[in-house]
C-alpha atoms as a printed R data frame, in Angstrom:
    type eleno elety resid chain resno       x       y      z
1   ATOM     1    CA   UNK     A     1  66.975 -53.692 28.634
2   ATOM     2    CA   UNK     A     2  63.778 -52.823 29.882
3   ATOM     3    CA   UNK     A     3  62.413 -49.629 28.759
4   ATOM     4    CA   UNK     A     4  62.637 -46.049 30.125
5   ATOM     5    CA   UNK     A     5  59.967 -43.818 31.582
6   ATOM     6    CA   UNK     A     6  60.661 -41.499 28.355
7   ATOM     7    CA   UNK     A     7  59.603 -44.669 26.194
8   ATOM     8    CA   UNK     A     8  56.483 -45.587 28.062
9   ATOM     9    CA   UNK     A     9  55.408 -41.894 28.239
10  ATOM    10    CA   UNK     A    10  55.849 -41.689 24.235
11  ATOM    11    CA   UNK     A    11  54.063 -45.055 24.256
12  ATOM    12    CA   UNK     A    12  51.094 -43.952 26.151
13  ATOM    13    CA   UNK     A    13  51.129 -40.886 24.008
14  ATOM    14    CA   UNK     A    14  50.783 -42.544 21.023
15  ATOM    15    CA   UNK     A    15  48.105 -44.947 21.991
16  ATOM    16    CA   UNK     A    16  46.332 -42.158 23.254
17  ATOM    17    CA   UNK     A    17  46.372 -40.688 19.695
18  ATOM    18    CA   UNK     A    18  45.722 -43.746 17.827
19  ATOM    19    CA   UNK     A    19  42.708 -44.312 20.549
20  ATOM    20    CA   UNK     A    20  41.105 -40.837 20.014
21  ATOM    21    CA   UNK     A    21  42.263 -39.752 16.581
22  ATOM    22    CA   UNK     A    22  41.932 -42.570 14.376
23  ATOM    23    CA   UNK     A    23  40.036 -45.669 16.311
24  ATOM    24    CA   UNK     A    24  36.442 -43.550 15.028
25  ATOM    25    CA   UNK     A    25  37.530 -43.506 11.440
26  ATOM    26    CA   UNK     A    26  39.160 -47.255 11.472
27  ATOM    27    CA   UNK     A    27  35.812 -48.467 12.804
28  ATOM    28    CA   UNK     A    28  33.688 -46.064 10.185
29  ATOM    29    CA   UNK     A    29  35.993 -47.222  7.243
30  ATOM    30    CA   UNK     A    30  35.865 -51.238  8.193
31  ATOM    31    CA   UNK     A    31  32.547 -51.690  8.823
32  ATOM    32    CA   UNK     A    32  31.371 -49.749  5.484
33  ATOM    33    CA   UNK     A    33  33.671 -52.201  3.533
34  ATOM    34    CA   UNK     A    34  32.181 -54.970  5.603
35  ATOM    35    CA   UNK     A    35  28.586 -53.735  4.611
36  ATOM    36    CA   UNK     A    36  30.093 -53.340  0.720
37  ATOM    37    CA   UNK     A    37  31.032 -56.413  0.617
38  ATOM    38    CA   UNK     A    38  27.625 -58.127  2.581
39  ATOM    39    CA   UNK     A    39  25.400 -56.462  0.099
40  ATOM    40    CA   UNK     A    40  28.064 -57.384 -2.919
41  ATOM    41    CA   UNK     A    41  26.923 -60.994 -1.916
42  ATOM    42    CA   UNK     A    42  23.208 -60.186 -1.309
43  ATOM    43    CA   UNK     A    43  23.086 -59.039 -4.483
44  ATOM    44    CA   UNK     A    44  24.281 -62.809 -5.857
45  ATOM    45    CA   UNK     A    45  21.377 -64.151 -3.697
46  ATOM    46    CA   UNK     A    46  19.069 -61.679 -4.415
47  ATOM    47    CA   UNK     A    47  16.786 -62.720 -7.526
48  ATOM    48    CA   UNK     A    48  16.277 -66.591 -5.758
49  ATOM    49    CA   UNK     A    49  15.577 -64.696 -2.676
50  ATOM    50    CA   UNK     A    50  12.505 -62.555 -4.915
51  ATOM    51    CA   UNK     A    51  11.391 -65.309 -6.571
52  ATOM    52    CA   UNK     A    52  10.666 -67.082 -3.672
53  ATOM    53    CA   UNK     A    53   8.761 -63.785 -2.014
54  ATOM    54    CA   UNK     A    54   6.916 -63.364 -5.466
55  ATOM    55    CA   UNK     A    55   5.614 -66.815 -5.060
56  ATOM    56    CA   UNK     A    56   4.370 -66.115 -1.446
57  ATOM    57    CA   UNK     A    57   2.768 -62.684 -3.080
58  ATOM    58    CA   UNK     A    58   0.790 -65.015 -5.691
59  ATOM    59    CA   UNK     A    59  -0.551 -67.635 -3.517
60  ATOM    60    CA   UNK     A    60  -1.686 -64.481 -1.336
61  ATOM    61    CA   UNK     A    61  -3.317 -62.900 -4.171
62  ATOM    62    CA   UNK     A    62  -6.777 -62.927 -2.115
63  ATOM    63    CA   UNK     A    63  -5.418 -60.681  0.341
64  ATOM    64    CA   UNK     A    64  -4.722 -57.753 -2.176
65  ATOM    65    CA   UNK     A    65  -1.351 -55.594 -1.430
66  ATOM    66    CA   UNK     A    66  -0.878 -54.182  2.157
67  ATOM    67    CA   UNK     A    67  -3.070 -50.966  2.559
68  ATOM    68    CA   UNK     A    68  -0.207 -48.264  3.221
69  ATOM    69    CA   UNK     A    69   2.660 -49.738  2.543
70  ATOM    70    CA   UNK     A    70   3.475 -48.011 -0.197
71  ATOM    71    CA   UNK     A    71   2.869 -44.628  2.591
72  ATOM    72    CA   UNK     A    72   5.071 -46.144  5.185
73  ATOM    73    CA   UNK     A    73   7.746 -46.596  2.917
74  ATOM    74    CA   UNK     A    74   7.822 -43.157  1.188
75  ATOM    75    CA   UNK     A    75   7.347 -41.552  4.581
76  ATOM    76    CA   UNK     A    76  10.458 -43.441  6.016
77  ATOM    77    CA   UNK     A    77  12.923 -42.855  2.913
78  ATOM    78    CA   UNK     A    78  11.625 -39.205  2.623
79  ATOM    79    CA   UNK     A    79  12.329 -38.629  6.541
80  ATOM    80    CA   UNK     A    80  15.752 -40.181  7.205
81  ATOM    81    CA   UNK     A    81  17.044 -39.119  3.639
82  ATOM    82    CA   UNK     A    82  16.128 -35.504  4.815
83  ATOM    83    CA   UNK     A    83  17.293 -35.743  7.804
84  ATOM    84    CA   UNK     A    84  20.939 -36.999  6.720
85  ATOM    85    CA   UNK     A    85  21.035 -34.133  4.308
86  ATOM    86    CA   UNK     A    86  20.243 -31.773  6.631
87  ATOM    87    CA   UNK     A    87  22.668 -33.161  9.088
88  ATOM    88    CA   UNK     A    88  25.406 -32.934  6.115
89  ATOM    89    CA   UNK     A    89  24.883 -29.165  5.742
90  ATOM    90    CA   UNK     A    90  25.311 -28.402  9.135
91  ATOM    91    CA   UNK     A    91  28.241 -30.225  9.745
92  ATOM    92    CA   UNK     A    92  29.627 -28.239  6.924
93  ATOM    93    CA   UNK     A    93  28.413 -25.102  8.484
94  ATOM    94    CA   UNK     A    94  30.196 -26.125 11.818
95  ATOM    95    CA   UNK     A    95  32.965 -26.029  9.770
96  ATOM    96    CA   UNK     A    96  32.968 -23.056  7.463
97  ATOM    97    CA   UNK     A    97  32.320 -21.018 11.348
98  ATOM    98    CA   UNK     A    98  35.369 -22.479 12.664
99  ATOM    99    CA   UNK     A    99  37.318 -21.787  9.459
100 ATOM   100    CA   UNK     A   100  36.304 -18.152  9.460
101 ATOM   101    CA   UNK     A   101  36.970 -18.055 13.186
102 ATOM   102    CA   UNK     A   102  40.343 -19.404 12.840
103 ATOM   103    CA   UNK     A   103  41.702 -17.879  9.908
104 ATOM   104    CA   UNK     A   104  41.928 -14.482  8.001
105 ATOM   105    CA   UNK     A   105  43.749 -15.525  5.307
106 ATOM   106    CA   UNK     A   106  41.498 -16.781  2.422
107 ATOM   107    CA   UNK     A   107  44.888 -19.051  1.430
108 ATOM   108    CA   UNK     A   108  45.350 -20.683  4.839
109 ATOM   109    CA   UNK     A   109  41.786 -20.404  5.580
110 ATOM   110    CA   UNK     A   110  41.043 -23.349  2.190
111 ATOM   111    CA   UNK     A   111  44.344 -25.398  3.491
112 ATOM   112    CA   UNK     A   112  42.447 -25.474  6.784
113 ATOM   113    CA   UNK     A   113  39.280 -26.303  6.234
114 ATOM   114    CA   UNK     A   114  40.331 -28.816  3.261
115 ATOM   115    CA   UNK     A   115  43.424 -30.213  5.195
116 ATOM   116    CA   UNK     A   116  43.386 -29.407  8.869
117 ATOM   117    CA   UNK     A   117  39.666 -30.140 10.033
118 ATOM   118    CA   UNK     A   118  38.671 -34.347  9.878
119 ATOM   119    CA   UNK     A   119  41.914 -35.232  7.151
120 ATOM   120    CA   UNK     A   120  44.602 -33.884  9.449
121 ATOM   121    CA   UNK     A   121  45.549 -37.687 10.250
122 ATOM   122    CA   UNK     A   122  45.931 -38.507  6.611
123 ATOM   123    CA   UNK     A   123  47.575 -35.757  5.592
124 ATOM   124    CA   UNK     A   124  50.364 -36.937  8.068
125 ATOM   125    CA   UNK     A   125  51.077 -39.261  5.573
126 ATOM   126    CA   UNK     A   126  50.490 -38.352  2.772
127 ATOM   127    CA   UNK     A   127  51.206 -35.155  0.460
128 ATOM   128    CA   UNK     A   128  48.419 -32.843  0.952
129 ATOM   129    CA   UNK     A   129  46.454 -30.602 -2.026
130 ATOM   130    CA   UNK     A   130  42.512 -29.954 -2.657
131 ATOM   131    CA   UNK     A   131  42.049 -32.685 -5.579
132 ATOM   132    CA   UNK     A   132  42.897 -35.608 -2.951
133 ATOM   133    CA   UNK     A   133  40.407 -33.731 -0.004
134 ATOM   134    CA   UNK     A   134  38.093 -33.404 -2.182
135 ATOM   135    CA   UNK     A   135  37.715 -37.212 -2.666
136 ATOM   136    CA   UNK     A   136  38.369 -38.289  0.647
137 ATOM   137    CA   UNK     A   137  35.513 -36.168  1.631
138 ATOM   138    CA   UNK     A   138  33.168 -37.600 -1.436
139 ATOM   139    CA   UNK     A   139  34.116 -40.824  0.301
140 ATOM   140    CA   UNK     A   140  33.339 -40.083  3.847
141 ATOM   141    CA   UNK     A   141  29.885 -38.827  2.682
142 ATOM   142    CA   UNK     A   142  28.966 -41.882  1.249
143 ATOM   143    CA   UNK     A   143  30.203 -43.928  3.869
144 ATOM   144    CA   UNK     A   144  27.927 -41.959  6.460
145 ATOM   145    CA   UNK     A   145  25.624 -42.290  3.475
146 ATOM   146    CA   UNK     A   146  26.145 -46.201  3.479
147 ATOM   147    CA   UNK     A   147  24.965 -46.124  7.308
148 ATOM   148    CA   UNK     A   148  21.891 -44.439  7.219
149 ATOM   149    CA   UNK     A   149  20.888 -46.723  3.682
150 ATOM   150    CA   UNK     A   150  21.894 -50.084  5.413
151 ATOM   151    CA   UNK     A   151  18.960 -48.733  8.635
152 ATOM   152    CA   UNK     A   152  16.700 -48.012  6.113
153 ATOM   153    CA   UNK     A   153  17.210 -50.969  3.865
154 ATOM   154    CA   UNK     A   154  16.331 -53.388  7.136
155 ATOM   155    CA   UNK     A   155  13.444 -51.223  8.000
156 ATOM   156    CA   UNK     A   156  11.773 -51.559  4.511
157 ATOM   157    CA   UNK     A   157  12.081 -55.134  4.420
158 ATOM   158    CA   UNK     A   158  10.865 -55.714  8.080
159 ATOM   159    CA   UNK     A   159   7.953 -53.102  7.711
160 ATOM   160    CA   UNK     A   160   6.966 -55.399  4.495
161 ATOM   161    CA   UNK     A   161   6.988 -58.706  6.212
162 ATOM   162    CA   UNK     A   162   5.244 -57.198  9.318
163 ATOM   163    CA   UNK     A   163   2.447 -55.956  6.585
164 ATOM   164    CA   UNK     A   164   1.630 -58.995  5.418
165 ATOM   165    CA   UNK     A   165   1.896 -61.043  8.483
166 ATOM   166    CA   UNK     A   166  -0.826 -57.964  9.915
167 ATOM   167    CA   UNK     A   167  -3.474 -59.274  7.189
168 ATOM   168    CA   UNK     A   168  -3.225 -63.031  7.824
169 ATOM   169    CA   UNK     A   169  -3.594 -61.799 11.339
170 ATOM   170    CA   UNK     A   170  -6.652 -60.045 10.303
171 ATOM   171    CA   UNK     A   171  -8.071 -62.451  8.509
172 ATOM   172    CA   UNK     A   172  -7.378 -65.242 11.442
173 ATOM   173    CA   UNK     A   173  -9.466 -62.799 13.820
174 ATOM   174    CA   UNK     A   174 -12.149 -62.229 11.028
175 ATOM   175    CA   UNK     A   175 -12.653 -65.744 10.457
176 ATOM   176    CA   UNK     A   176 -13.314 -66.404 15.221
177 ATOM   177    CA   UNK     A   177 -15.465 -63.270 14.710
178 ATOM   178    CA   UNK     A   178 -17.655 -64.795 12.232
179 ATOM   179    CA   UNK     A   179 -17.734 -67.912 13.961
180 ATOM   180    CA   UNK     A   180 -16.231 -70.155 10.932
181 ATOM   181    CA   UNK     A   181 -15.919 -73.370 12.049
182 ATOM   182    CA   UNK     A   182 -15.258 -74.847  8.529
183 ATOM   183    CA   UNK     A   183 -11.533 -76.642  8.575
184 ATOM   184    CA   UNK     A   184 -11.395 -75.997  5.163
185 ATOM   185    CA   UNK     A   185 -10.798 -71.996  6.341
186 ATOM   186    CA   UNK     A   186  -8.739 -73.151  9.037
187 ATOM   187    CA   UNK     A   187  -6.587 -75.301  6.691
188 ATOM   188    CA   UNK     A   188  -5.649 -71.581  4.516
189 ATOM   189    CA   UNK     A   189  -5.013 -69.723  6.983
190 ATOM   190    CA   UNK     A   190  -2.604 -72.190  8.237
191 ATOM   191    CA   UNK     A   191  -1.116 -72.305  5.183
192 ATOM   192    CA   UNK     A   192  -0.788 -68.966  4.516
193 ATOM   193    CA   UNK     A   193   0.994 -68.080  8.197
194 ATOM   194    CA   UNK     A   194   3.238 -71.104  7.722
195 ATOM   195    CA   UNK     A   195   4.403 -69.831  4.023
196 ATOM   196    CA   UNK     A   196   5.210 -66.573  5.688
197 ATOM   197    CA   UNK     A   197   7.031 -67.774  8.547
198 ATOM   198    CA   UNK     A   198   9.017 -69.590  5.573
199 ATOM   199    CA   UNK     A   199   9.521 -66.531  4.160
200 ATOM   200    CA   UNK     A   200  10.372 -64.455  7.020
201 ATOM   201    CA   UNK     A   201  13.047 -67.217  7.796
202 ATOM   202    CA   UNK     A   202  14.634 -66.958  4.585
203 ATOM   203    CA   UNK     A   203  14.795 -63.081  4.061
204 ATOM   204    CA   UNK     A   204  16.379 -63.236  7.823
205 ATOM   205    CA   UNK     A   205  19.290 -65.881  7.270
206 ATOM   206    CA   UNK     A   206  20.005 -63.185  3.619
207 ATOM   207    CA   UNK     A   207  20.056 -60.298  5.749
208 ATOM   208    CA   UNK     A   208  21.094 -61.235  9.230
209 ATOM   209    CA   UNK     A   209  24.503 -60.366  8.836
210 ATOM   210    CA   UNK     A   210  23.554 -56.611  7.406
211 ATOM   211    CA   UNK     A   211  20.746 -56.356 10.714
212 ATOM   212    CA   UNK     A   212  24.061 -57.048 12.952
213 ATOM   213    CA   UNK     A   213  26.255 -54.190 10.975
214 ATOM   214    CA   UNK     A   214  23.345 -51.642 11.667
215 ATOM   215    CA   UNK     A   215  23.137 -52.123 15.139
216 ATOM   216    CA   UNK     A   216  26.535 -52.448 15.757
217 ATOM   217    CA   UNK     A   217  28.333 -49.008 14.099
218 ATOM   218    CA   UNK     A   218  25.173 -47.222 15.385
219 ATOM   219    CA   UNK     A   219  25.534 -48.273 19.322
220 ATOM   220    CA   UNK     A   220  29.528 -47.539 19.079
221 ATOM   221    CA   UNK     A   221  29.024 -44.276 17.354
222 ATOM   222    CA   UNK     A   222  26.345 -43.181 19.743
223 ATOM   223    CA   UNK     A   223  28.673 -43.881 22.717
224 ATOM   224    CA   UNK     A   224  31.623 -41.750 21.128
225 ATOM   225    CA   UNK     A   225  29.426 -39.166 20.644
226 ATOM   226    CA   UNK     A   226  27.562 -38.584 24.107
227 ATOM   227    CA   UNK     A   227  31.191 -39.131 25.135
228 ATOM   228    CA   UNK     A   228  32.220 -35.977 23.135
229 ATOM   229    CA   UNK     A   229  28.906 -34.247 24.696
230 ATOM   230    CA   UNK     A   230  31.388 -33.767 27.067
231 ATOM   231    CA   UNK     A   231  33.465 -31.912 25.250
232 ATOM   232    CA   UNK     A   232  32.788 -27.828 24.825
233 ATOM   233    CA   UNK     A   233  31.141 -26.257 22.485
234 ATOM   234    CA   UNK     A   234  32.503 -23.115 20.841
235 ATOM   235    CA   UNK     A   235  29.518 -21.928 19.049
236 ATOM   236    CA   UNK     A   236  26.022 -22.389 18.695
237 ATOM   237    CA   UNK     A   237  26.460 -23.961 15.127
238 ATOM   238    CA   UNK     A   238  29.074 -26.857 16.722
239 ATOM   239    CA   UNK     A   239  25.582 -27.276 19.409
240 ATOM   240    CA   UNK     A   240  23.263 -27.370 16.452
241 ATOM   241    CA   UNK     A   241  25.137 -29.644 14.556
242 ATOM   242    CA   UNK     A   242  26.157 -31.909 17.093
243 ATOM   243    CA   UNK     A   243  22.612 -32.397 18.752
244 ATOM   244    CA   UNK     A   244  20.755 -32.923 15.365
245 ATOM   245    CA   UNK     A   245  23.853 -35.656 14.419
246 ATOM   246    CA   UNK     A   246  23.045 -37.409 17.758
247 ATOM   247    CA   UNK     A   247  19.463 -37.179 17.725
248 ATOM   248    CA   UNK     A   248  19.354 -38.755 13.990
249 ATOM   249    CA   UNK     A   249  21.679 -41.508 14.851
250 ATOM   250    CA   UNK     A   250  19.693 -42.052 18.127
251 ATOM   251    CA   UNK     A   251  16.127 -41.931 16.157
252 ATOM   252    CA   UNK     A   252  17.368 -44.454 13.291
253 ATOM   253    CA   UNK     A   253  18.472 -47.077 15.721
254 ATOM   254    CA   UNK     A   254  15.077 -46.628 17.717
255 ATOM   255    CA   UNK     A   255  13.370 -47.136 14.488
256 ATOM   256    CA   UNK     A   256  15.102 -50.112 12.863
257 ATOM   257    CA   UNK     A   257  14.568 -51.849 15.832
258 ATOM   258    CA   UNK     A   258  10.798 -50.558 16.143
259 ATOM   259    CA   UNK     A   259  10.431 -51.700 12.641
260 ATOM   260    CA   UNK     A   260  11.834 -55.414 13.118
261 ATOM   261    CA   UNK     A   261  10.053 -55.567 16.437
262 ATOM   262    CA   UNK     A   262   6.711 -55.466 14.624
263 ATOM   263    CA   UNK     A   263   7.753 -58.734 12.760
264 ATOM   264    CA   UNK     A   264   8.194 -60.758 15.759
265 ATOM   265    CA   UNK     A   265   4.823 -58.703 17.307
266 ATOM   266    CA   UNK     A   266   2.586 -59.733 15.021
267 ATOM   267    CA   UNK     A   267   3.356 -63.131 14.552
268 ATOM   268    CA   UNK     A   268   2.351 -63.838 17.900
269 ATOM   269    CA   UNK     A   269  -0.924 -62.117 17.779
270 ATOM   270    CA   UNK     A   270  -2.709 -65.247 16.003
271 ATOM   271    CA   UNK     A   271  -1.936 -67.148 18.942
272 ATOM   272    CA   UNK     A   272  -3.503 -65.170 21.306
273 ATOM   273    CA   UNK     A   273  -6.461 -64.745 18.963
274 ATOM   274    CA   UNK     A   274  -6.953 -68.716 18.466
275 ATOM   275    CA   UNK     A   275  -6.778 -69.116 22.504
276 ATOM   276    CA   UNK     A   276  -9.916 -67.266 22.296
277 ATOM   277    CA   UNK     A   277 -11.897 -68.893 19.887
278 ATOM   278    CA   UNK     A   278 -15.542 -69.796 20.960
279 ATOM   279    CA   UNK     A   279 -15.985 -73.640 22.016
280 ATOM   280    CA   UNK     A   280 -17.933 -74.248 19.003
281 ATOM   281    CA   UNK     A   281 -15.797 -72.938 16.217
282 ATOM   282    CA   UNK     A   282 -13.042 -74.926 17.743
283 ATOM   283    CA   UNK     A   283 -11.825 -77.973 15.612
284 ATOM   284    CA   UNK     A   284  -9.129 -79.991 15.574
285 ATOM   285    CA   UNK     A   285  -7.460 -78.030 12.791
286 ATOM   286    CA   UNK     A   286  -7.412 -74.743 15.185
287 ATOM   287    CA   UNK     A   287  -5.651 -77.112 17.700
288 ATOM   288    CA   UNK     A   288  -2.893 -77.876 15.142
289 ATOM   289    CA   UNK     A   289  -2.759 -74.817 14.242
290 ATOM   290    CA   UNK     A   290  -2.029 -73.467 17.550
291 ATOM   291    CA   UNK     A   291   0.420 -76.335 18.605
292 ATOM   292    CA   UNK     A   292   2.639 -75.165 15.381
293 ATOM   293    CA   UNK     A   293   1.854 -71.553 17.057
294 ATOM   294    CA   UNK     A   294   3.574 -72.631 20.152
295 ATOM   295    CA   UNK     A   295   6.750 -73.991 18.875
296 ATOM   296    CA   UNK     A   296   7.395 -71.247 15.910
297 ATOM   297    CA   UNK     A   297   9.349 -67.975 16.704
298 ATOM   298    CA   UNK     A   298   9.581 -65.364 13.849
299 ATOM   299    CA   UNK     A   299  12.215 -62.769 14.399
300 ATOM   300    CA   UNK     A   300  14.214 -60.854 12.605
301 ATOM   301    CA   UNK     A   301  17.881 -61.613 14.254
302 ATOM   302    CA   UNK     A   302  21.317 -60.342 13.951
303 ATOM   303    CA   UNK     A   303  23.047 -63.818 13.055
304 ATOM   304    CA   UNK     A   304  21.333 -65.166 16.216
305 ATOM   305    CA   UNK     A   305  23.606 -63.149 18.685
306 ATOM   306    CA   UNK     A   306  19.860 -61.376 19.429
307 ATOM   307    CA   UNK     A   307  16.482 -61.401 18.474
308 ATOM   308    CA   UNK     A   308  14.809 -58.107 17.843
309 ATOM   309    CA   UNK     A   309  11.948 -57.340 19.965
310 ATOM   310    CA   UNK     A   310  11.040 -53.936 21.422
311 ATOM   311    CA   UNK     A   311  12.387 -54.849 25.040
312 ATOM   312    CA   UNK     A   312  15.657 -54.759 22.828
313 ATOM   313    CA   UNK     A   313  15.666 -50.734 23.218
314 ATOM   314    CA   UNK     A   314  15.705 -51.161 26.350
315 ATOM   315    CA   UNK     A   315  18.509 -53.463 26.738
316 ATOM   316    CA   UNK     A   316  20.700 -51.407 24.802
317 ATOM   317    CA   UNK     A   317  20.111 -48.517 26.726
318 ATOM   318    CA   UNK     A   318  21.402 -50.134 30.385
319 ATOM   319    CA   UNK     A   319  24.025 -51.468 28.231
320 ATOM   320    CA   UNK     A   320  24.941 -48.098 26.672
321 ATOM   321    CA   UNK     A   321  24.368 -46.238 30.235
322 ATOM   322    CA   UNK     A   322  27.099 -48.602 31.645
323 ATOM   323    CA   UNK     A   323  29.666 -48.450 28.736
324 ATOM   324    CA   UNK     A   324  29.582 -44.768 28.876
325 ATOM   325    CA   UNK     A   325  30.101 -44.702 32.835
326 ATOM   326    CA   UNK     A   326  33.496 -46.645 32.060
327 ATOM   327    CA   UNK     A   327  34.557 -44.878 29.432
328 ATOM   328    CA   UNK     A   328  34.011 -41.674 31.358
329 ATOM   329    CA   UNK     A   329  36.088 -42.759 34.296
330 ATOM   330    CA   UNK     A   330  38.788 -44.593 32.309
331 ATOM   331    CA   UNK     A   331  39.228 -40.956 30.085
332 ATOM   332    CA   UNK     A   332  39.486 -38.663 32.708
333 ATOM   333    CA   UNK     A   333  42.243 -37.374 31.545
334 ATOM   334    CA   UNK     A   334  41.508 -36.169 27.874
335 ATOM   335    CA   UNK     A   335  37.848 -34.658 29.427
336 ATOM   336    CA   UNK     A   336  40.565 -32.380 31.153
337 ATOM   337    CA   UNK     A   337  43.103 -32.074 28.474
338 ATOM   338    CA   UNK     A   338  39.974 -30.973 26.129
339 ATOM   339    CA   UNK     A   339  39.657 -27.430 28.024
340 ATOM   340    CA   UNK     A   340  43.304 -27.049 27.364
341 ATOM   341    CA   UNK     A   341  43.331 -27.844 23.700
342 ATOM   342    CA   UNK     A   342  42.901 -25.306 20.553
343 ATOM   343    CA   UNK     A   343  40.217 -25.121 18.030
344 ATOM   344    CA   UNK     A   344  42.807 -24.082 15.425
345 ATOM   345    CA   UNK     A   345  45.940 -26.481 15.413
């Protein structure tokens, strides 16, 4: 019997619901257990993986530890660890304002703003009191936690490699300064760019997968919310809120791929430098040197489905630009159902 316009309309309702109610938290929820489980199993990998980047550190000894590192690092955990703090407390803010705006009674007013606003669709199905809220929002703060430690996790690493790969790059354009023509030199240096492209390698196939979940969540969470820039705004605390949110999840994707960018960057700067080596420094060691140049690409990947370079931003804006167009025209109905909806069901 095929089915009745009463059955598609409840149909279409309910894939409306699922689409815009729960397909945010779904993707939130997976992808944090995906990243759980992808550090579970860095962790196993973790002391070879150190071992192998201590032994790069000692046969570098000469080139002492990376001057600011230590600056770059602080500054970065300091910033986006404030920043996702800050963008905690206003979103409870939002909240409390909408509570107070919506309610009178303290009673109902603590059912609503522990039940009603974000756990409404899991208090559909199960029995609601304070104890189980309470927990579900512990866990939803350290899954947006999980998020912003995964982009800072691949921005350490990357700004580490980059640091070191910056010295031998230093040290290559010291040595064509100076005029050293000695293959002995030549011969180091070599080595030493060749045991970090070894190393940059193997930290890349340990962490590709958690490079791909950072980029991914980040670019689908951005879209959903410049989508819901569409929305209203009630109060100046919702525009606060909202704004900051975006503007941190916008700034920590423009910095991990900043970050990993300057991997690939300044590997290929030695290249450059040894194409411009004076006619009599050049020896046959500079010329294998460069030849191994030519054929080596260091870049810090997400399982090979792209390499991270900075016209990467780029690409993910058109990309993003286009996505949101669709989604836009495809929605056209909830942008107009959203000026008939209330704040306080």
């Amino acid at each position: 019997m095929p089915p009745t316009p009463l059955i598609l309309e409840k149909y279409d309702n309910i894939l409306k619901k699922i689409h815009w109610v729960l397909v945010d938290y779904v993707a939130k929820d997976a992808a944090s257990a995906y990243v759980a489980i992808l550090f579970i199993d860095l962790a196993r990998h973790w002391p070879k993986l150190m071992l192998k980047w201590r032994e790069v550190e000692q046969d570098m000894e000469g080139y002492r530890f990376p001057k600011g590192l230590n600056r770059k690092i602080i500054l970065l955990l300091i910033s986006f660890t404030s920043m996702f703090l800050v963008e905690f407390g206003l979103h409870q803010a939002s909240r409390i304002y909408r509570v107070i705006e919506c309610q009178t009674d303290q009673d109902k007013a603590v059912d609503f703003f522990f039940g009603n606003l974000t756990l409404s669709h899991i208090f559909d199905h199960i029995p609601y009191n304070i104890p189980t809220s309470l927990m579900f929002q512990y866990w939803f703060l350290q899954i947006d936690f999980g998020f912003t430690y995964t982009d800072l996790f691949v921005m350490v690493i990357s700004i580490s490699l980059a640091s070191r790969m910056t010295q031998v790059c230093n040290k290559i354009k010291l040595a064509c300064q100076k005029q050293i023509s000695n293959e002995q030199t030549w011969i180091n240096l070599r080595r030493d760019y060749l045991r970090l492209e070894s190393l940059c390698h193997l930290v890349n196939d340990q962490i590709s997968n958690i490079i791909l979940v950072s980029f991914l969540p980040n670019i689908f969470t951005i879209l959903t919310r410049v989508y819901n820039s569409l929305k209203p705004k009630q109060n100046y605390l919702e525009d606060i809120y909202f704004y900051f949110s975006l503007a941190f999840l916008i700034s920590r994707t423009v910095t991990v791929c900043i970050c990993a960018a300057l991997v690939h960057e300044e590997s290929r700067k030695p290249l450059n430098i040894l194409n411009s080596v004076p006619h009599n420094v050049y020896n046959n060691e500079i010329e294998v040197f460069i030849n191994q140049l030519l054929h080596i690409e260091i870049s810090m990947n997400g399982k090979h489905f792209f390499n991270i370079k900075r016209q990467l931003i780029l690409k993910i804006a058109g990309a993003m630009v286009t996505y949101e167009l669709v989604l836009i025209q495809f929605n056209q109905e909830n942008l107009q159902s959203w000026s008939r909806s209330t704040r306080c069901a």
